[in-house]
C-alpha positions in Angstrom: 42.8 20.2 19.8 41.3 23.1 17.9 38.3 22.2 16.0 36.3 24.4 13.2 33.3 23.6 12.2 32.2 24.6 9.0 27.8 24.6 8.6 26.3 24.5 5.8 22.3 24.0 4.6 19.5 24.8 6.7 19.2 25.9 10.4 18.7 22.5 11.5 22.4 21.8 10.6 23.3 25.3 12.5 21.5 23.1 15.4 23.4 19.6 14.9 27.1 21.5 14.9 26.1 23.8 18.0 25.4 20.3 20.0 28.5 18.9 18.9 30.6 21.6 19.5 29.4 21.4 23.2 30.2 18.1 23.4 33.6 18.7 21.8 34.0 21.6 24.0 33.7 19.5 27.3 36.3 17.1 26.3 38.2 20.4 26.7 38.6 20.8 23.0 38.8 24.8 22.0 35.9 25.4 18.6 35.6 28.0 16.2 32.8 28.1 13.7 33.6 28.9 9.6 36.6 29.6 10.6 39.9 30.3 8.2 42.7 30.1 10.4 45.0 27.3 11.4 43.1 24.4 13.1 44.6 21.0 14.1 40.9 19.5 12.8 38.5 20.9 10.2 34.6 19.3 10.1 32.3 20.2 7.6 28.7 19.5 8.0 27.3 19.1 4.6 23.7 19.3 2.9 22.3 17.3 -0.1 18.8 18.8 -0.4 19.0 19.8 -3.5 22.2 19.9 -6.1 22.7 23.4 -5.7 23.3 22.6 -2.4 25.2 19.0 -2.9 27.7 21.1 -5.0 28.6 23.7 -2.5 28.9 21.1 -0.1 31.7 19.1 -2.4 33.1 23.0 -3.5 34.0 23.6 0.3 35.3 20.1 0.9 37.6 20.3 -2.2 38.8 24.2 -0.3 39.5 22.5 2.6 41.6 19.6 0.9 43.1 22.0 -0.5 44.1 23.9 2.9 45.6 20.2 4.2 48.0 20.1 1.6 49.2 23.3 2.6 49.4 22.5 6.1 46.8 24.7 7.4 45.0 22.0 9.0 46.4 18.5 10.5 42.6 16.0 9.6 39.4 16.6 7.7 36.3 15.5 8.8 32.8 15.4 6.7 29.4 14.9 8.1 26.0 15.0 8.0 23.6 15.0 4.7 26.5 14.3 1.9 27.5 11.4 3.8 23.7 10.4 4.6 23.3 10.1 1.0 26.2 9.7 -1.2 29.2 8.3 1.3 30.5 5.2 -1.3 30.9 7.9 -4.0 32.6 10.5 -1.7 35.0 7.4 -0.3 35.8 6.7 -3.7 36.3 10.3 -4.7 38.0 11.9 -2.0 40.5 9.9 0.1 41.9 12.9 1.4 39.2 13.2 3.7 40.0 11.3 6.9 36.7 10.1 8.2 33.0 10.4 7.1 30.6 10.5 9.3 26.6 9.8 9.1 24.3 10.6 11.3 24.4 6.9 12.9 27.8 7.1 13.0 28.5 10.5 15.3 29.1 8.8 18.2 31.6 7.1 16.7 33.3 11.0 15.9 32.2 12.0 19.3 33.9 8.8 21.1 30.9 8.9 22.6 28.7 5.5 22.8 25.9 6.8 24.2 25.7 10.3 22.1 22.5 11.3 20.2 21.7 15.1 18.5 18.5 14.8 20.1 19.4 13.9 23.7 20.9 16.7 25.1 20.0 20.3 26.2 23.3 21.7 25.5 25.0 23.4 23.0 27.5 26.0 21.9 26.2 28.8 20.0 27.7 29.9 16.6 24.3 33.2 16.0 24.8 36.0 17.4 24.0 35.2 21.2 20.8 37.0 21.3 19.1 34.7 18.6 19.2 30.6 18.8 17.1 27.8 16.5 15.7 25.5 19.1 15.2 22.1 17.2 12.0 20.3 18.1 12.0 17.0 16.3 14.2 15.7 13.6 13.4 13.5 10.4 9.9 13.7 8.5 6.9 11.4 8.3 6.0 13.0 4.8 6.2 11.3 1.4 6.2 14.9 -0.6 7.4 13.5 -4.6 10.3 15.6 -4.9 11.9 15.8 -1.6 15.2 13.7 -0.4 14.5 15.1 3.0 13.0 11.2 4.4 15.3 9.5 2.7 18.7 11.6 4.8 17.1 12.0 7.9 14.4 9.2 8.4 11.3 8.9 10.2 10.1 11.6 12.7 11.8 11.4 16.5 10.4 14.1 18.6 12.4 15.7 21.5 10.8 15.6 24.8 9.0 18.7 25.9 11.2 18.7 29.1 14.3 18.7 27.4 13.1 21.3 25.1 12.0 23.7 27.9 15.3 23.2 29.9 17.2 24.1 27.0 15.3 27.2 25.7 16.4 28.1 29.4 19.8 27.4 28.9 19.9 29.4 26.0 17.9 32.2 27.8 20.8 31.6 30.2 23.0 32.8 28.1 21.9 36.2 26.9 19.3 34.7 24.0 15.9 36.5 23.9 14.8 35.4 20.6 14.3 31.4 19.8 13.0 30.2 16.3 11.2 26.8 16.6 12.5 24.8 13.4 12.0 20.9 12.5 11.1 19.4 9.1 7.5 19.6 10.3 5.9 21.5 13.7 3.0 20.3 13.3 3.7 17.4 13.8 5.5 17.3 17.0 4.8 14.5 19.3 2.9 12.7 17.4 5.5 9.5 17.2 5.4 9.7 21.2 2.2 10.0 22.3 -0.2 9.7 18.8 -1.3 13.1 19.3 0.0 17.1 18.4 2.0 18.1 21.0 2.9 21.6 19.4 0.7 23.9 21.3 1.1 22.3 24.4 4.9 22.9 23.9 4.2 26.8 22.8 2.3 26.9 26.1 5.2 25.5 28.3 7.7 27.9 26.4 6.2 30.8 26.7 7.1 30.3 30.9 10.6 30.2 29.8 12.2 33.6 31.7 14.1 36.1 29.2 12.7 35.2 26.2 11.3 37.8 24.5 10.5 36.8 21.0 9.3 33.3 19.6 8.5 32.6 16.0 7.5 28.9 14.2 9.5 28.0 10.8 8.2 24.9 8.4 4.5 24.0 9.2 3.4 21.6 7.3 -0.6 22.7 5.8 -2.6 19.8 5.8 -4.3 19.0 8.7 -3.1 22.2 10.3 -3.7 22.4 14.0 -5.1 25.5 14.8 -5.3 25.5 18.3 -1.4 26.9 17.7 -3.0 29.9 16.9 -4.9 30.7 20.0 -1.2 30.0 21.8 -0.1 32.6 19.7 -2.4 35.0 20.4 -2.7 34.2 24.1 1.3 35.0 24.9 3.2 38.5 23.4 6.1 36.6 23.3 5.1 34.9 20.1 5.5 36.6 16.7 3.2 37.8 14.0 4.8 35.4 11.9 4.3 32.0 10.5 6.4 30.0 8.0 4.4 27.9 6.4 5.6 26.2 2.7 2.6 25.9 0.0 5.0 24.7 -2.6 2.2 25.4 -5.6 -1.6 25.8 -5.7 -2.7 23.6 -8.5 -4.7 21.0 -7.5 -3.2 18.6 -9.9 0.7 19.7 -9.1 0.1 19.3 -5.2 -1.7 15.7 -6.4 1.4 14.6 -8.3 3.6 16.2 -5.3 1.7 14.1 -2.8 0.9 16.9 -0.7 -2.5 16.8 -0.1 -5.6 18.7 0.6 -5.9 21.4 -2.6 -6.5 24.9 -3.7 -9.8 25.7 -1.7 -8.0 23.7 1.5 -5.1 26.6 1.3 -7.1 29.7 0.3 -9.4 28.6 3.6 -6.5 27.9 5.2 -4.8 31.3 4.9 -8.0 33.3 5.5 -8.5 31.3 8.7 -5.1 32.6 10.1 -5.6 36.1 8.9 -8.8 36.0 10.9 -7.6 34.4 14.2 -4.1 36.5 14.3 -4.9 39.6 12.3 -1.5 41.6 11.1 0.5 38.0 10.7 3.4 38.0 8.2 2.8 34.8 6.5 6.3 33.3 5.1 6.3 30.3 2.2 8.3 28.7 -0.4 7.6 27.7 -3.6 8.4 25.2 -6.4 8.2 26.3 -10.0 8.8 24.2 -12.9 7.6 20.8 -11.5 7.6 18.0 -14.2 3.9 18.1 -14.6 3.6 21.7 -14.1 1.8 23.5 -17.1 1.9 26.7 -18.5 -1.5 27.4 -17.3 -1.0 25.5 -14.1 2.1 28.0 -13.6 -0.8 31.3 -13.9 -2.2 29.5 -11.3 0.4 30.0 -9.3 1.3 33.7 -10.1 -2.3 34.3 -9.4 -2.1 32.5 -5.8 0.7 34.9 -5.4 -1.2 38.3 -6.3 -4.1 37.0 -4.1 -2.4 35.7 -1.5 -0.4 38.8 -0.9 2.5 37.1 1.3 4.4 39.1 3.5 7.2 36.8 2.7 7.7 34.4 0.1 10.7 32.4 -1.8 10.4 30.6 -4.8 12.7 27.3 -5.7 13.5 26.3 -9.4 12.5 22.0 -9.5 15.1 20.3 -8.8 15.1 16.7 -9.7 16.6 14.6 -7.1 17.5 10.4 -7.5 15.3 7.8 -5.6 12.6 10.1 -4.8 9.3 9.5 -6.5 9.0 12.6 -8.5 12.4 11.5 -10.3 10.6 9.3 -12.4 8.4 11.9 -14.3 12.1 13.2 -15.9 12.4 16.9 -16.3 11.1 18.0 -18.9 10.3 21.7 -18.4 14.0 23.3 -19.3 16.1 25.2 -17.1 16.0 28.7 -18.9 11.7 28.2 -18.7 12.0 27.3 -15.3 14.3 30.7 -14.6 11.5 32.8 -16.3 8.9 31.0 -14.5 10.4 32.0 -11.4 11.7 35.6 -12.1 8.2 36.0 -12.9 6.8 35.2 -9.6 9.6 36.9 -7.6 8.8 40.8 -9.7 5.4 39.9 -8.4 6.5 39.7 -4.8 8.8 42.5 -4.7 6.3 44.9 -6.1 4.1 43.0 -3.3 6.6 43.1 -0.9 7.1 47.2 -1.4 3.9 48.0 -1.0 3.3 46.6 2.1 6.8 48.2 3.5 5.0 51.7 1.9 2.5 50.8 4.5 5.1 50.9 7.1 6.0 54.1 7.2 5.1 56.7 9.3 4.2 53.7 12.2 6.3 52.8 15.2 7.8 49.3 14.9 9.7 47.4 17.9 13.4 46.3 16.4 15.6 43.9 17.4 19.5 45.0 16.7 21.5 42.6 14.9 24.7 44.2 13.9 26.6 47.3 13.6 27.6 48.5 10.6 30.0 51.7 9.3 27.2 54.1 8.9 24.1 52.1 10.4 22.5 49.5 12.5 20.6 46.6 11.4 17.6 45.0 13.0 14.9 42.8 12.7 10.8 43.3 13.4 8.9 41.0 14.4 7.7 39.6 10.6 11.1 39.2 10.1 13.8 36.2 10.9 17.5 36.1 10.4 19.3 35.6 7.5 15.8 34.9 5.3 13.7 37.9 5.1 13.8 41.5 5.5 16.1 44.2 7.3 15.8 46.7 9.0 18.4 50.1 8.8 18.4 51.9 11.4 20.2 55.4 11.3 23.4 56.0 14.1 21.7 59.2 15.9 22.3 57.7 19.2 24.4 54.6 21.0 22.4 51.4 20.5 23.6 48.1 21.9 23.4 44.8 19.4 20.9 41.9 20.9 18.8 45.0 22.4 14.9 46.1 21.9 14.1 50.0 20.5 11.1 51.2 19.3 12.0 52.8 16.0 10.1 54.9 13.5 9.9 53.7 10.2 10.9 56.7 7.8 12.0 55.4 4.5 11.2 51.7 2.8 12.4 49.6 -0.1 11.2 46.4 -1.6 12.7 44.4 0.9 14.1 46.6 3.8 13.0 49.3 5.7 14.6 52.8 7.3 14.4 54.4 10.3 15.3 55.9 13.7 15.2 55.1 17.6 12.4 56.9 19.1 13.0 54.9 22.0 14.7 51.4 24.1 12.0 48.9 24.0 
């Protein structure tokens, strides 16, 4: 059969469809990914984080309906979060759809008994091949207020370190040379194996993985932070100046009600302490604005974190409430429009943030990694900066450069959130 696969959400979903098209591809099946044309089978891989996201999801299932009726495919599939959370409404609403599948019940899609997303080293790449996500653990052990995350994906199940190695060589196998670590927390890795952190003894057995050239760590949780990561970073080039690391706010009394722990002085130490140990780091974190109990006041607290903080990258989430979670039950009541401004105001700060540390860029010599090739350009990548989520890189065509290749480039030109420039050099 021909399959498409349509992702959507989060990189750990990229992950989930790249193992399953493996598995479909071995049964001799041929895959695309977001693909338009003609298939005989169409899966879509959903996300219900928030309803933003829940309503793309249904949007794209209701497209593809609509291409069945037409004949452009033969059977629909739907899979992962959606289903996870809302599969009796979605039978009810949709009998188009020929099967939905959670995540318990892929090896029933797979005909595959003994199938699991976290048992295998092999996968099918829909990135560009010289950038993969390598997913260390899946589920979360946190009980954050306003998160739906435990609730769709369960407890924490980390994936062994020797799996993990043999498939960042696999990947490296294949032509990648840049891997993102990604899980709902890394700093927790291992711990529901062995009761201890595992992640910088991981880093450490990564960083012997031939042909990778670039490694950078997405979503680490801030309590409790394990620092010894940092010296692991510092001791191997491979690893980025870069750290992703969500805050969601800086009130003591928000990150009470949101159950995250520790508190203002915890995060300002925090951050000062990795600024120390890895000096030049691009910090990356999310924010929430507009949490039920959020105040006015509490809010400057957070614009001030901001202007303080100086984040090399930063996005910022309007609340959104979600059912069954424990943050549901304080209601909404800080309105949409306030909850716009609230966050408008935050993001003016950053970009003005944001261009002045690009300013800073010019003039140096930054290493790029090539992404594309555009009309009148290429675009790349530093290392502060991951795909898809943070800022570019324009190179000008004065010369032939390859895509998924190293230059050193000159920075000659920046904007809030991109920067110009031209090869000096291959890398």
């Amino acid at each position: 059969m021909t399959i498409n696969i349509i992702t959507l959400g989060c990189s750990k979903n990229i992950v989930d469809s790249e193992v399953l098209a493996a598995d479909f591809h071995r049964r001799g099946h041929e895959l695309y990914f977001e693909s338009a044309m003609k298939t005989d089978v169409v899966i879509v891989n959903t996300c219900s984080f928030i309803h933003d996201a829940r309503e793309e999801s249904v949007n794209e299932i209701l497209n593809q309906i609509e291409r069945k009726k037409r004949r452009q495919i033969k059977r629909l599939y739907v899979m992962g979060c959606l289903v996870q959370r809302n599969r009796e409404a979605l039978l009810e609403a949709l009998p188009e759809v020929d099967g939905f599948f959670s995540f318990a019940e892929l090896p029933t899609l797979l005909d595959s008994p003994g199938f699991q997303l976290l048992n295998t080293a092999d996968r099918m790449l829909s990135t560009p091949r010289h950038y993969a996500y390598l997913k260390i653990s899946e589920g979360c052990d946190h009980q954050c207020s306003y998160c739906s995350i435990p609730l769709i994906r369960d407890r924490q199940v980390s994936k062994p370190v020797s799996l993990l190695v043999e498939e960042a060589q696999r990947l490296s196998d294949q032509g990648v040379k840049e891997i993102m670590l990604i899980a709902q927390d890394l700093t927790y890795y291992g711990i529901d194996r062995s009761g201890r952190r595992e992640l910088a003894d991981l880093m450490d057995r990564l960083a012997q993985v031939k042909g990778i050239e670039w490694i950078r760590l997405h979503y680490a949780y801030p309590l409790n932070f394990p620092y010894e990561i940092l010296d692991v970073m510092n001791q191997y080039p491979q690893y980025c100046r870069y750290l992703d690391i969500p805050f969601q706010h800086i009130s003591d009394g928000v990150l009470q009600s949101m159950r995250r722990g520790g508190g203002s002085a915890y995060i300002y130490d925090l951050i000062a302490r990795i600024r120390e140990t890895i000096p030049g780091i691009a910090l990356r974190t999310t924010l929430i604005s507009g949490y039920p109990t959020e105040t006015k006041e509490q809010h400057k607290e957070l614009v001030e974190f901001v202007r303080r903080s100086r984040f090399e990258r930063l996005g910022v989430f309007a609340y959104s409430r979600e059912e069954d979670t424990p943050a549901y039950e304080l209601g909404d009541p800080v309105k949409a429009s306030e909850k716009n401004r609230r966050v408008n105001e935050i993001m003016k700060l950053q970009e003005k943030i944001s261009r002045e540390i690009n300013n800073s860029r010019v003039g140096s010599t930054m290493r790029v990694i090539i992404d594309s090739e555009e009309t009148d350009c290429y675009v790349g990548r530093t290392e502060f900066d991951s795909p898809d989520v943070d800022n570019t890189v324009f190179v000008g065509k004065e010369r032939q450069l390859n895509v998924g290749e190293f230059y050193d480039v000159e920075i000659t030109d920046a904007a809030e959130y991109d920067l110009f420039g031209s090869v000096v050099s291959k890398s």
